[in-house]
N, C-alpha and C positions, 0 to 999 in steps of 0.2 A: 620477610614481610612482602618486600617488593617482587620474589617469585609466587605466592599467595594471591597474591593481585592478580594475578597475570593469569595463572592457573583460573582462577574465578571467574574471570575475561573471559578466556577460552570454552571455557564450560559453557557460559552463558551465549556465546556466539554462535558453538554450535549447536543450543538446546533451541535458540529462535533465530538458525539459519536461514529457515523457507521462510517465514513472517518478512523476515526483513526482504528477502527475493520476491518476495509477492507485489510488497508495496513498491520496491524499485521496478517492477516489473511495469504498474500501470503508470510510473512516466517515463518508460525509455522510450529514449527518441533517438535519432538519428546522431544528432548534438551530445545526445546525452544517455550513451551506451548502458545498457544493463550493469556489465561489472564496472562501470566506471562509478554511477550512483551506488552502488551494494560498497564499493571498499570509502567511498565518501561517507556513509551511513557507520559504517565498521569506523570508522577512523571519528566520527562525531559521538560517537557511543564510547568509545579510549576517553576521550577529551573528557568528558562529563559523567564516566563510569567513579571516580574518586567521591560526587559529589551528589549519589543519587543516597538520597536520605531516607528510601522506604516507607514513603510519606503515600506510594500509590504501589501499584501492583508491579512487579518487573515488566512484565508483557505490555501495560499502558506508555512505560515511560520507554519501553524501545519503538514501541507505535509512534509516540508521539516524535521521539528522534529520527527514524525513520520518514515519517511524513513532512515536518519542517527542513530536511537535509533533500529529502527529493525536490518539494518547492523551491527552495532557493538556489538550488543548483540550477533549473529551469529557468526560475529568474535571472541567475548571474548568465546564463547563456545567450539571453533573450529570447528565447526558442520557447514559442506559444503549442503546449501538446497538440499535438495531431496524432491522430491514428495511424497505429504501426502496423502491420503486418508480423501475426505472432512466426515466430520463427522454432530453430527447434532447442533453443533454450529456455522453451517454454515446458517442453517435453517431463519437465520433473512436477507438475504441477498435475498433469493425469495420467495413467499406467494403464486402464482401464479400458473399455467400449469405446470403439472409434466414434457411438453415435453419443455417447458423452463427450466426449474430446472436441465432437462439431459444434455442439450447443455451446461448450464452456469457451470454444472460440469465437463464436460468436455472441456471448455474450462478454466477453474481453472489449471485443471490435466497438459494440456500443458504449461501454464504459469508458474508454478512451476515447471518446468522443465527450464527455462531460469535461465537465469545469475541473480546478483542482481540489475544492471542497468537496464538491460532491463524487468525485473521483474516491478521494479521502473517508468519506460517511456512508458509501458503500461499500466499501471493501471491508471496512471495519465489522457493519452488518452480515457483509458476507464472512466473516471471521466469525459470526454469534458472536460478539460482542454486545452486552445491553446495552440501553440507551443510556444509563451514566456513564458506564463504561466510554463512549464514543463521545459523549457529550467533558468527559474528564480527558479524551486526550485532543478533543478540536480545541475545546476552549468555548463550545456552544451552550447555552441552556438545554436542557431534558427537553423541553420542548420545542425546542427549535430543532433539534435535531429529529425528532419525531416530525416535525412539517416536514420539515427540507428530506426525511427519506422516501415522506408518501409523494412525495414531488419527483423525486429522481424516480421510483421505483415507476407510476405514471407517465415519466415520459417515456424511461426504457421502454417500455409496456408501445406505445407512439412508436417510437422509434422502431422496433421490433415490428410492427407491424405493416409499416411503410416501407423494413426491406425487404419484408416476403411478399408483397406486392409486386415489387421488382423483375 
């Protein structure tokens, strides 16, 4: 039974490996390295794998672990996100056009600039994820999550444009 489990673990860790590297990704910080948050997230998905009841989709409830194990790591560090410099362990997330790779870095550099919510209700979006979807794994209403994106998406929008100013 208890090799069963395990197997199932496995499976499922590496079927939503980059998911969970995505979202560790927009709070690694300095304090709080990439793979230190990915095996933190890995080891809070063990903990609470016996007791996930298929009550929501797989993909929601490792989002949702994944997002609350990055914030509270952050929290327990005291380390307020700042803007990282992608590095090249970011390299698995485009293979493609270096003039894609410039945009998708630069639109990293912005996002990591947001809050941790919206840090969080972006990426999800940037996942396609719907808006229950996002709204089931923040804990927000459908509609708040629909304000709070045209909000974030408006300032990127600001933000972006203030650094091509530059």
């Amino acid at each position: 039974m208890r090799d069963h489990t395990e197997q199932q673990f496995l499976s499922i860790i590496k079927e939503y490996e980059r998911v969970i590297y995505k979202v560790c990704y927009l709070y690694a910080t300095k304090n709080a390295p990439l793979n230190d948050l990915y095996q933190e997230v890995v080891l809070n998905i063990w903990k609470a794998f016996g007791k996930f009841r298929g009550e929501s989709k797989i993909s929601t409830w490792i989002y949702r672990i994944a997002l609350n194990t990055c914030i509270s790591f952050i929290r327990k560090e005291k380390n307020i996100p700042e803007v990282v410099t992608l590095t090249q362990e970011a390299n698995w997330m485009t293979d493609d056009q270096d003039e894609l790779q410039v945009m998708l870095k630069e639109l990293h550099l912005l996002i990591n600039q947001l809050g941790q919510l919206d840090k969080s209700i972006i990426l999800l979006y940037l996942e396609e994820k719907s808006y229950e979807e996002i709204s089931e794994i923040t804990g927000l209403t459908v509609t708040n999550v629909a304000t709070k994106l045209s909000r974030i998406k408006e300032r990127l929008r600001k933000m972006n444009v203030e650094n091509n100013k530059r």
